[in-house]
PAZAPA-4460 file (N, C-alpha, C; in steps of 0.05 Angstrom, whole numbers, plus 32768, in hexadecimal, padded with zeros to 4 digits):
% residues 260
    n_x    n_y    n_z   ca_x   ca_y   ca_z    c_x    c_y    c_z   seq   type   mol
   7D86   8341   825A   7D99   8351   826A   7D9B   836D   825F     1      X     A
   7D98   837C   826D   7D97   83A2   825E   7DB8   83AA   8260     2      X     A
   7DB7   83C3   8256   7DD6   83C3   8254   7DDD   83CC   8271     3      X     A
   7DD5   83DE   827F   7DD7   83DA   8296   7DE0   83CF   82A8     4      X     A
   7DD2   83B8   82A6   7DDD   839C   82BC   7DF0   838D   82A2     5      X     A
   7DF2   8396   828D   7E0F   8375   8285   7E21   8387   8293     6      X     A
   7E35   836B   8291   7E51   8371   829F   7E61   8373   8285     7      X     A
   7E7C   838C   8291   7E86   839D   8273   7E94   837D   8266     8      X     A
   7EA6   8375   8270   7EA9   8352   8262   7E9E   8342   8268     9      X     A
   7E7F   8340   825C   7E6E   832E   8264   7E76   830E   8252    10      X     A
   7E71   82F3   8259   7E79   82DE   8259   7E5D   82D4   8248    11      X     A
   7E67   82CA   822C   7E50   82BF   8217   7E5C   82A4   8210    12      X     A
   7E4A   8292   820D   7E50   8278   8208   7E3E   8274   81E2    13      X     A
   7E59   8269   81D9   7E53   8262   81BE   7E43   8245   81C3    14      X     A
   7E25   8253   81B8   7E17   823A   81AC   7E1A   823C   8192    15      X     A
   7E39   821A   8190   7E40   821D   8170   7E31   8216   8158    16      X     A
   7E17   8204   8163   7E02   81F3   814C   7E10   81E0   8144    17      X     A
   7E01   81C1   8140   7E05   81AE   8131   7E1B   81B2   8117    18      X     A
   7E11   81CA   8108   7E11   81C1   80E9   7E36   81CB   80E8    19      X     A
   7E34   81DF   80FB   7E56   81EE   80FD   7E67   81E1   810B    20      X     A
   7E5D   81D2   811F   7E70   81B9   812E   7E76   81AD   811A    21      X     A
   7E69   819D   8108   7E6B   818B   80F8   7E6E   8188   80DB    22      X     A
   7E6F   81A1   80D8   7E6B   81A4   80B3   7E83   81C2   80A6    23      X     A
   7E84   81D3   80BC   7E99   81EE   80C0   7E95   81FB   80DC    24      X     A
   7EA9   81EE   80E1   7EB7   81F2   80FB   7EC3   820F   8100    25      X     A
   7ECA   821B   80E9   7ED8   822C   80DE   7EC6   824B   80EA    26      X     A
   7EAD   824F   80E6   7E92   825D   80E6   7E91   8265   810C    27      X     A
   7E9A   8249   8118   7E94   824B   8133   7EB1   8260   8145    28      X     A
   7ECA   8256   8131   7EDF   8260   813A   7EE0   8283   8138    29      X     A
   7ED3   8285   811E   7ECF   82A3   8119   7EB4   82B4   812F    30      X     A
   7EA6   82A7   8132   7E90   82AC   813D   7EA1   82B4   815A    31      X     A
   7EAE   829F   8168   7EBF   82A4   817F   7ECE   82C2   817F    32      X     A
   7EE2   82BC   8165   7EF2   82DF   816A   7EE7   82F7   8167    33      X     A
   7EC6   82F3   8158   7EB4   830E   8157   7EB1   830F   8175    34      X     A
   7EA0   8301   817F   7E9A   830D   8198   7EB1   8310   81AA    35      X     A
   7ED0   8306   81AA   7EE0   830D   81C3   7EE8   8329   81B0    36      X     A
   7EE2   8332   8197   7EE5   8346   8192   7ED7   8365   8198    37      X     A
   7EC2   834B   8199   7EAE   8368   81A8   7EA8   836F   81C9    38      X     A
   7EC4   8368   81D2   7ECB   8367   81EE   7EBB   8350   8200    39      X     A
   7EBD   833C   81F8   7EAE   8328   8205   7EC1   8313   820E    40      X     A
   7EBB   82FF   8223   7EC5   82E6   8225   7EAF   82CC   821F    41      X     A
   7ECA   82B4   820F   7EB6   82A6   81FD   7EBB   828A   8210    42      X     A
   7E9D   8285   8215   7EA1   8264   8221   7E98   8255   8207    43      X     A
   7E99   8232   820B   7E92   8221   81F2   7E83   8211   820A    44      X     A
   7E6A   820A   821B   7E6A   81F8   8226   7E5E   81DE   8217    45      X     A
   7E64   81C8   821F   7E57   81B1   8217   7E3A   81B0   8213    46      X     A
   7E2A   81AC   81F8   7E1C   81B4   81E5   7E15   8197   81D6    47      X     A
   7DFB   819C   81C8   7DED   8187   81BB   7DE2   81A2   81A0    48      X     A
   7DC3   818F   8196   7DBA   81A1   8187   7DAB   81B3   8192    49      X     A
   7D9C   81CB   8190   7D8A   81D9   8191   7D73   81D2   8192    50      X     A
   7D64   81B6   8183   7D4C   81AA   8186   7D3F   81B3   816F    51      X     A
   7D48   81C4   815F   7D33   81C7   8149   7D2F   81B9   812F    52      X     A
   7D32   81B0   8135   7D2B   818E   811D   7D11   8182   8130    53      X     A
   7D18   817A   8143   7D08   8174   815C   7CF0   817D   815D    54      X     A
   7CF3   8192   8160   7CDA   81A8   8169   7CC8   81B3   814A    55      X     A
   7CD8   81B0   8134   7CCD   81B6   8115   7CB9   81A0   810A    56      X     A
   7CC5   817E   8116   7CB2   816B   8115   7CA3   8163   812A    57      X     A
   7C9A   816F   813B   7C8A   816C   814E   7C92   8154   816A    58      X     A
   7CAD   815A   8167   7CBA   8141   8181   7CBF   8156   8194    59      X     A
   7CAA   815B   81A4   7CA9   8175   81B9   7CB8   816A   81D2    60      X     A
   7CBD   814C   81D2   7CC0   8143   81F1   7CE7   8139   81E3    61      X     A
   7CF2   813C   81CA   7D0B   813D   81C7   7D12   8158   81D0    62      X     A
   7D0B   8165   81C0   7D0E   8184   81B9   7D0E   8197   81DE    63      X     A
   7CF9   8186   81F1   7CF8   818D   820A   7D19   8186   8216    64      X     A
   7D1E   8170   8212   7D33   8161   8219   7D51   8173   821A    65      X     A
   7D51   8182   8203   7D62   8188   81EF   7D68   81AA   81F3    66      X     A
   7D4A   81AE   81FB   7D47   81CE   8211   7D55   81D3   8226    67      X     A
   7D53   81B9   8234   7D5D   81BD   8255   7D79   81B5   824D    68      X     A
   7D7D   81AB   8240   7D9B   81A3   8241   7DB3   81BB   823D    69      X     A
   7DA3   81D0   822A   7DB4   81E6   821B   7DAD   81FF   822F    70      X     A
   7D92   81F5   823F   7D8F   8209   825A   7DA1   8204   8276    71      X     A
   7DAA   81E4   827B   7DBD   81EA   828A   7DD5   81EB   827F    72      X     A
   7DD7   81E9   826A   7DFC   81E8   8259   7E09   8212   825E    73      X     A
   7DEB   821C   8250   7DF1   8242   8256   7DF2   824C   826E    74      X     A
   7DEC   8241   8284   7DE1   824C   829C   7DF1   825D   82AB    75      X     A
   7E0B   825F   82AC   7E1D   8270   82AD   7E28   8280   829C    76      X     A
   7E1A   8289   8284   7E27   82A0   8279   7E10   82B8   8273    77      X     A
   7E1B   82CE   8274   7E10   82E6   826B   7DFA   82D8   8252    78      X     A
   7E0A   82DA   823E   7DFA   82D4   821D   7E04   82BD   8217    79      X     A
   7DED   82B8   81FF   7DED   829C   81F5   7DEA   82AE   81D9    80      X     A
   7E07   82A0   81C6   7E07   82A9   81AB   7E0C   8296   819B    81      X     A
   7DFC   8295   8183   7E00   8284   816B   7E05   828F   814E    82      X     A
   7E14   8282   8142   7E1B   8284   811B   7E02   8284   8113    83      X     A
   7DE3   827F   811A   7DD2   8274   810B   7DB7   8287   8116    84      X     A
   7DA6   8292   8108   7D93   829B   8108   7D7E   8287   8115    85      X     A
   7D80   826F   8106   7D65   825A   8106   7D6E   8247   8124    86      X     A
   7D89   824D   8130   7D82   8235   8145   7D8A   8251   815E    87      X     A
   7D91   8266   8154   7D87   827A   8164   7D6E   8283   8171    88      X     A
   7D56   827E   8159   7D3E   8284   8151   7D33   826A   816A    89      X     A
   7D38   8254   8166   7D2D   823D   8174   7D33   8245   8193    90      X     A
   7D4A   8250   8198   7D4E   8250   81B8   7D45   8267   81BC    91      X     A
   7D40   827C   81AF   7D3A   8294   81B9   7D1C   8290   81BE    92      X     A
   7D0A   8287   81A4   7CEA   828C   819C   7CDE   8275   81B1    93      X     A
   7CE9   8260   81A6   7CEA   823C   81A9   7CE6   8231   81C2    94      X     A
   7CF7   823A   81D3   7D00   8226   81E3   7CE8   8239   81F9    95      X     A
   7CE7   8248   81F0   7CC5   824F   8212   7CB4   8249   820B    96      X     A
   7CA9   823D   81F7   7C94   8237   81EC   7C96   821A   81FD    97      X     A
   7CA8   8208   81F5   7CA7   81EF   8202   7CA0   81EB   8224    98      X     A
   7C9B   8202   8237   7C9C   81FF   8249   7C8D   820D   825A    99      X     A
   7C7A   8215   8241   7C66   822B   824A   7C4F   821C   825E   100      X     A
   7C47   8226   8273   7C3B   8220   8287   7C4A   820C   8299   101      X     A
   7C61   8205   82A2   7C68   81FD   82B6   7C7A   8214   82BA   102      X     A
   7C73   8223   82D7   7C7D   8238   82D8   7CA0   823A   82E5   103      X     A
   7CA1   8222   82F0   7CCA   8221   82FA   7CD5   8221   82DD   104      X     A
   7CCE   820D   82C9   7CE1   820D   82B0   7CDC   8221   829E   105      X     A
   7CC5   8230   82A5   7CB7   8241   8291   7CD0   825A   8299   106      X     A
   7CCE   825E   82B4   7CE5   826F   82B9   7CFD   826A   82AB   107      X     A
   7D0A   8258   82AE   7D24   8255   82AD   7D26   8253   828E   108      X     A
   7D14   8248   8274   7D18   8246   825A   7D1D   826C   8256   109      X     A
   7D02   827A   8263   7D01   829A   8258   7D17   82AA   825D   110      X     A
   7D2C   829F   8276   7D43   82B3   827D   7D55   829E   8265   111      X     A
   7D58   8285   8260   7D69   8284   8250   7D61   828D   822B   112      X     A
   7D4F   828F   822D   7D43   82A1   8213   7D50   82B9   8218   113      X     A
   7D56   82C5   8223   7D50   82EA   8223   7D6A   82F5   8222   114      X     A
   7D7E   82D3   8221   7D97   82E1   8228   7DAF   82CF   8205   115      X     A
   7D96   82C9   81F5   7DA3   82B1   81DD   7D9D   82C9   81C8   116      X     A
   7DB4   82CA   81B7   7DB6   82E5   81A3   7DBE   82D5   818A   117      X     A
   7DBD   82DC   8172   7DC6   82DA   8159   7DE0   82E5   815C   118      X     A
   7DF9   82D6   814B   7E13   82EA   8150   7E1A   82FD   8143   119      X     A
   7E09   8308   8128   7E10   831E   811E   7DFF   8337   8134   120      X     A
   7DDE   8331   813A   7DD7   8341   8143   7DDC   834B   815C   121      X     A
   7DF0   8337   8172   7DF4   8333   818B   7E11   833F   8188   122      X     A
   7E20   8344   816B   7E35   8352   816D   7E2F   837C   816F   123      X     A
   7E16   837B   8162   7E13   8398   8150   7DFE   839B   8170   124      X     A
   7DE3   8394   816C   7DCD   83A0   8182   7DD9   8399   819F   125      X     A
   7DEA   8388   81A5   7DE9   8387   81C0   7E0B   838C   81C7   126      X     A
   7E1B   8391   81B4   7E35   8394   81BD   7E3D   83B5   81AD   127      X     A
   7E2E   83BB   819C   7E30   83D2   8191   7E49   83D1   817D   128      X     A
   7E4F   83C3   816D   7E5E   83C6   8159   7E5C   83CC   8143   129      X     A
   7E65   83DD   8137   7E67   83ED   8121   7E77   83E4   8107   130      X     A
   7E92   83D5   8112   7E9C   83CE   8100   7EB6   83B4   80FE   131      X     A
   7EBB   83B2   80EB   7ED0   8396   80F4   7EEC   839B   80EF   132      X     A
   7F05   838D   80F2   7F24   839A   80E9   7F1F   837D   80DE   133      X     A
   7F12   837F   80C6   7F19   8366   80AF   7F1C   8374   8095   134      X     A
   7F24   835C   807C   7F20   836D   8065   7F18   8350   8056   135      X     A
   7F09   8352   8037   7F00   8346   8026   7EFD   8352   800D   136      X     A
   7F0C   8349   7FFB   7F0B   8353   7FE7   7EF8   834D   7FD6   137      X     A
   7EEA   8355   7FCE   7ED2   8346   7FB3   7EBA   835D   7FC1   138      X     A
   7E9E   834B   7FB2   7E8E   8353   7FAB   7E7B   8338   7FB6   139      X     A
   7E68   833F   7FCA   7E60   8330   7FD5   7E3B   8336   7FD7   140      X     A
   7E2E   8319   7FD9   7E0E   831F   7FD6   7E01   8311   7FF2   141      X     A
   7DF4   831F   8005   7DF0   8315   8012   7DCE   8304   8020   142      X     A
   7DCE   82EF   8027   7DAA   82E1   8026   7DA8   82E2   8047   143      X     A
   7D86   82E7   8042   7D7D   82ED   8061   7D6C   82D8   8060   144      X     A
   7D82   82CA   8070   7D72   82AE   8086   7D53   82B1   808B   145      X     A
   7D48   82A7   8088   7D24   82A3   808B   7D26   82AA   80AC   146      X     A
   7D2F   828C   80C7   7D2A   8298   80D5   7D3F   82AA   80E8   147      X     A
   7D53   82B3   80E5   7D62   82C8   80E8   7D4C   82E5   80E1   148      X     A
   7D46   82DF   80C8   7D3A   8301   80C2   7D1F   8300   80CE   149      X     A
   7D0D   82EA   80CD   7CF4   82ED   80D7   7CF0   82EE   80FA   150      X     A
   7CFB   82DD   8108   7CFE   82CA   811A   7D0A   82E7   812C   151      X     A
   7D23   82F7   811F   7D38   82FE   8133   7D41   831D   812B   152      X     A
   7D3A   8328   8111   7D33   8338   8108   7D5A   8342   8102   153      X     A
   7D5E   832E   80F7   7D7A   8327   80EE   7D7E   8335   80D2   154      X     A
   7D86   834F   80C9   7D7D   835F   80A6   7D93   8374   809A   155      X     A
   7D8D   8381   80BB   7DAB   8397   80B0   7DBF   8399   80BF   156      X     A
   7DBD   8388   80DB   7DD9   8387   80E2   7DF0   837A   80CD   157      X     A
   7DE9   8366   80C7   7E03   8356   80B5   7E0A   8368   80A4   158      X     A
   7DFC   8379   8093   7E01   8392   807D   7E17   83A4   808D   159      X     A
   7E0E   83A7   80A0   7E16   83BB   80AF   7E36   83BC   80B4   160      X     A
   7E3F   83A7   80C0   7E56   839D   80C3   7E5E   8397   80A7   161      X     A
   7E53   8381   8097   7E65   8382   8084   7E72   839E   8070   162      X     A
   7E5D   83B0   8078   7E66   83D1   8066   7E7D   83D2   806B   163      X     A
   7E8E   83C6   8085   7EA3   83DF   8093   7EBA   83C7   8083   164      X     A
   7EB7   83B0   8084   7EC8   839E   8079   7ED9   83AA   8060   165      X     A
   7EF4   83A7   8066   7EFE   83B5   804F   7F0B   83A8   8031   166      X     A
   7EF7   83B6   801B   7F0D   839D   8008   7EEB   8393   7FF8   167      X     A
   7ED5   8392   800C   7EBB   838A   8008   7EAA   8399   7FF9   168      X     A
   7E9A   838A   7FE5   7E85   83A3   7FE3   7E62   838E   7FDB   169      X     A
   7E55   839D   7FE0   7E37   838F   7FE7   7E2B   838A   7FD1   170      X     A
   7E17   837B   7FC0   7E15   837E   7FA6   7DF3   8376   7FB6   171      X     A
   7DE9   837A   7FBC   7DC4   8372   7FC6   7DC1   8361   7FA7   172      X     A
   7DB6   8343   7FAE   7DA5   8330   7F9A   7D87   833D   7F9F   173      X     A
   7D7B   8332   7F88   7D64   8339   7F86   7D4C   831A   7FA2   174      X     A
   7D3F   8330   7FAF   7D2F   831D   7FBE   7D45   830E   7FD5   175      X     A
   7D50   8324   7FDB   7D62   8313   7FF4   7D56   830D   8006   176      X     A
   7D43   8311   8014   7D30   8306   8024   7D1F   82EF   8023   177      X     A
   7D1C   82E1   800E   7D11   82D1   8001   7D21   82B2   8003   178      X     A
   7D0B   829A   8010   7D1B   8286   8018   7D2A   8279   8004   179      X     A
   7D40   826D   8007   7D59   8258   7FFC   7D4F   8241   7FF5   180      X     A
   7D3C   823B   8006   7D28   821D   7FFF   7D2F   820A   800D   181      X     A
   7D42   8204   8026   7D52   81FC   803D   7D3B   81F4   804C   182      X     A
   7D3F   8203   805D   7D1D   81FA   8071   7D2D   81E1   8084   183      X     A
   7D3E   81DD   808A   7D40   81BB   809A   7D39   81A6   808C   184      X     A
   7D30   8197   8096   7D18   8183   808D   7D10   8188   807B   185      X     A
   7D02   81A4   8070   7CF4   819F   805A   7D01   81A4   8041   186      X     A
   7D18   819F   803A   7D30   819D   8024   7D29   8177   801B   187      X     A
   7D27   816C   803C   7D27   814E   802F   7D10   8147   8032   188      X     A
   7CF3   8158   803A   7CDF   8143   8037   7CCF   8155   8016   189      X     A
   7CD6   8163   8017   7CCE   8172   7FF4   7CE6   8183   7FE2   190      X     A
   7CF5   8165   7FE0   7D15   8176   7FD2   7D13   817D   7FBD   191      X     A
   7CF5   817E   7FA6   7CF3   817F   7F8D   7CEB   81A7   7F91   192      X     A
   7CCD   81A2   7F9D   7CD4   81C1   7FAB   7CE0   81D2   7FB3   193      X     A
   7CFE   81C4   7FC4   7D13   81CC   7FCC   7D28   81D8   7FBC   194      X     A
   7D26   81C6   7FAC   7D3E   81CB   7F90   7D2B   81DE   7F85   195      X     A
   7D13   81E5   7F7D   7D05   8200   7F6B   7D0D   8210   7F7D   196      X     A
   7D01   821C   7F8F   7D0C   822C   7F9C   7D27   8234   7FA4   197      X     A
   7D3D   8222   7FA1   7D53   822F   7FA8   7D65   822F   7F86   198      X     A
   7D58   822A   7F73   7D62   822D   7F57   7D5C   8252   7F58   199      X     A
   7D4A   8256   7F5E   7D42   8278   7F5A   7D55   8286   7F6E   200      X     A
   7D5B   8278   7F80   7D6A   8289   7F92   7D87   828B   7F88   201      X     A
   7D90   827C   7F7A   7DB0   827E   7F75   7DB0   8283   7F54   202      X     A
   7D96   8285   7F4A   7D8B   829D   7F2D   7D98   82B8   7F3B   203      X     A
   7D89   82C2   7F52   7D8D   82DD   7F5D   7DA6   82E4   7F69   204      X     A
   7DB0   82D2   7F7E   7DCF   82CD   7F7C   7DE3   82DB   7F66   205      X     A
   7DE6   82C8   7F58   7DF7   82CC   7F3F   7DEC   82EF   7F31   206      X     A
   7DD7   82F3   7F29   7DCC   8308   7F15   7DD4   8329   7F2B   207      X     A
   7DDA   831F   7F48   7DE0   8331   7F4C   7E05   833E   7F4C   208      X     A
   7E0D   832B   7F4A   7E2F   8324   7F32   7E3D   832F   7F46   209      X     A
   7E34   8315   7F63   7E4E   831C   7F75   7E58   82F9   7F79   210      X     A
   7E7A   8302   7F82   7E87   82EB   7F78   7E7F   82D2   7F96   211      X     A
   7E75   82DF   7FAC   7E70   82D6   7FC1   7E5A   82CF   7FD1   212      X     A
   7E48   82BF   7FDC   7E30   82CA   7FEA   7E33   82BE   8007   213      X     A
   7E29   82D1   801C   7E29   82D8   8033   7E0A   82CE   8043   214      X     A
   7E10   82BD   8052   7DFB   82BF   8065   7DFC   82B6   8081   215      X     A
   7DF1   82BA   8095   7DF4   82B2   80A9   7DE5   8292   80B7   216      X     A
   7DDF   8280   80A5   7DDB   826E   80B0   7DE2   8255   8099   217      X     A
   7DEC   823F   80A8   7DFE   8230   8099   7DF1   8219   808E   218      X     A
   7DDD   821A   8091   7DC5   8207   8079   7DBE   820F   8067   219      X     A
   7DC3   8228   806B   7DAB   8239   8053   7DC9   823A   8039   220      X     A
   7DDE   823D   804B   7DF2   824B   803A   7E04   822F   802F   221      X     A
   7DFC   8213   8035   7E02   81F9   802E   7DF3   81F2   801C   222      X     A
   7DCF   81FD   8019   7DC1   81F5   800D   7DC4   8202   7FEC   223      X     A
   7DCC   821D   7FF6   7DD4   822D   7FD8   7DE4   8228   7FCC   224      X     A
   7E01   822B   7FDA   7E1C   8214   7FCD   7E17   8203   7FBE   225      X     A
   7E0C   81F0   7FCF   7E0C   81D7   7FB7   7DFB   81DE   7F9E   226      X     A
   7DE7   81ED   7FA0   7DDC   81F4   7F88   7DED   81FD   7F7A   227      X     A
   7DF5   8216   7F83   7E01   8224   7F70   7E1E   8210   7F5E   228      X     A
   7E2F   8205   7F72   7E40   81E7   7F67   7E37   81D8   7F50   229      X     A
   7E17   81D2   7F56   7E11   81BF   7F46   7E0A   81C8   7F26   230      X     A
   7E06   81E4   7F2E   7E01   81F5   7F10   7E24   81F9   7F07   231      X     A
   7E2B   81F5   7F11   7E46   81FF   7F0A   7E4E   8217   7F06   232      X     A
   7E3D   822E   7F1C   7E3E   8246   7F1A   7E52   8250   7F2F   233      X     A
   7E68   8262   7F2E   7E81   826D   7F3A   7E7F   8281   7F4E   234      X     A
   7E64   827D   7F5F   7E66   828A   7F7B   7E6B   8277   7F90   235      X     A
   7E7A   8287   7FA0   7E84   827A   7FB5   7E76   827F   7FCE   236      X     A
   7E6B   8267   7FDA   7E5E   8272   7FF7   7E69   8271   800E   237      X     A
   7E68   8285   8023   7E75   828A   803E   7E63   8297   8053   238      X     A
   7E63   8291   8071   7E58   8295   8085   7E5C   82AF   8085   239      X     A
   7E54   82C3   8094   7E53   82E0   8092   7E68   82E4   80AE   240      X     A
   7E63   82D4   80C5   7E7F   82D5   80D3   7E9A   82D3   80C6   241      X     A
   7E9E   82BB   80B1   7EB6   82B7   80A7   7EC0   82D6   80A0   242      X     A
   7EB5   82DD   8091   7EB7   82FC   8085   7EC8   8309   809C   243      X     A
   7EAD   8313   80AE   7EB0   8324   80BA   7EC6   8326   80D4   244      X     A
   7ED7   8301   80D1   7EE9   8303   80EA   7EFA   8303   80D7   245      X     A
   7F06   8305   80C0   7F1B   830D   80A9   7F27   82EB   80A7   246      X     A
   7F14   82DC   80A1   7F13   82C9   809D   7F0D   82BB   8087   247      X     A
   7F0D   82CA   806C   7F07   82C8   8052   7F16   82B2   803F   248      X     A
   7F2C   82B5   804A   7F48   82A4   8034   7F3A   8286   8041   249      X     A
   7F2C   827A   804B   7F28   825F   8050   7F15   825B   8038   250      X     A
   7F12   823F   8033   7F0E   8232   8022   7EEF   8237   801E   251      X     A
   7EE2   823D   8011   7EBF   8242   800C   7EBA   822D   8019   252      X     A
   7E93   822B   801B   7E84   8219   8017   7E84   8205   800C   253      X     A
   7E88   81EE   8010   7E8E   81D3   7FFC   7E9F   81CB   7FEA   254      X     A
   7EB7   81E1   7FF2   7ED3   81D6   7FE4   7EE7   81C7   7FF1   255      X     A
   7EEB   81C3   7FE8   7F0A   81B3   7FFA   7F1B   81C2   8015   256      X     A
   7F17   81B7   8024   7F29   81C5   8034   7F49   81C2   8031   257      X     A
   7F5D   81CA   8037   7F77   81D5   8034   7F7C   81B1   803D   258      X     A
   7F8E   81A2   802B   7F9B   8186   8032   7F8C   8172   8027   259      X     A
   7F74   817F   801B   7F5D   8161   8015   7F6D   8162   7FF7   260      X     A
***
């Protein structure tokens, strides 16, 4: 949709993802008040997964299944926005691939591609925001999602916004671009690999001596936690929405929530 043709309160439906329905709920709520912040109206329609578990192990005729379902669930709204780079990445990249050469669904997967955004970058490139009325105090390091940054070209919006955050300040780890060792699936079918690679990542973490780390997708930022937990090292991890809807005072990554 060009800017042109959106409508000035155009209507985006939160695709909340599996892992935030079910694991921080919290991520999806903030995700909501960024975009009615950025003059939008927010639908929730009835939703499953994205298919990319599906489609990563080669179950093309789940993952098909799982396409159409999230193609007629959006079909009335402007944009389709997600917390997550990687199941952004799946509906945006993903889901036309599955339907390539039958030309009715081929249609209908590409218009719902064209209109599915990442929510940091769907706040900054397509709503034009500059800045947030939040604040955070500390010193914060932030990791670029494999497919958020590759996939969706997900790098300096989140920087961007977090600059204006007040109270914040950015500390860059060394090799922030550089995978967590998450991967889906491949955490449990090579978790010895998994664990090397994400030991170096929360080496870089820490050495860059911020008390917080930031990222926009909630596997990657579950997979570091617990590392970092299990070292018994004192960073705290949080979604980059949390932040940025002044949503900070909630409980990190893998602590207790308030009553447990």
């Amino acid at each position: 949709m060009s800017a042109a043709s959106a409508p000035s309160r155009p209507r985006v439906g939160l695709f909340a993802t599996c892992l935030v329905d079910l694991i921080r709920p919290s991520i999806g709520f903030a995700a909501a008040k960024l975009i009615e912040q950025a003059g939008c109206e927010v639908v929730v329609p009835p939703q499953t997964c994205c298919g990319q578990p599906a489609f990563n192990n080669g179950d093309r005729a789940t993952a098909r299944d799982l396409a159409l379902q999230a193609i007629d669930a959006f079909q009335g709204v402007d944009y389709v926005v997600a917390p997550s780079g990687s199941c952004a990445g799946q509906l945006k990249k993903h889901v036309p691939e599955l339907f390539a050469g039958e030309p009715d669904l081929s249609r209908r997967a590409d218009a719902f591609a064209a209109k599915v955004f990442e929510l940091v970058t769907f706040l900054v490139d397509v709503r034009g925001m500059t800045s947030v009325p939040a604040r955070f105090d500390g010193v914060v390091t932030y990791h670029d999602s494999c497919a958020g940054l590759r996939e969706l070209g997900v790098k300096a919006q989140p920087r961007r916004l977090l600059e204006s955050v007040q109270g914040l300040t950015i500390a860059e780890m060394k090799d922030p671009d550089v995978c967590c060792g998450f991967g889906g699936t491949f955490a449990v079918k090579y978790g010895e690999i998994s664990d090397a690679i994400v030991a170096k990542k929360t080496d870089n973490v820490v050495a860059a001596g911020a008390g917080t780390l930031l990222a926009g997708d909630l596997g990657c930022l579950m997979n570091m936690a617990g590392k970092l937990q299990r070292q018994g090292r004192p960073v705290r991890a949080r979604h980059v929405a949390e932040v940025l809807a002044g949503m900070g005072e909630e409980p990190a990554i893998g602590e207790p929530t308030r009553g447990e």
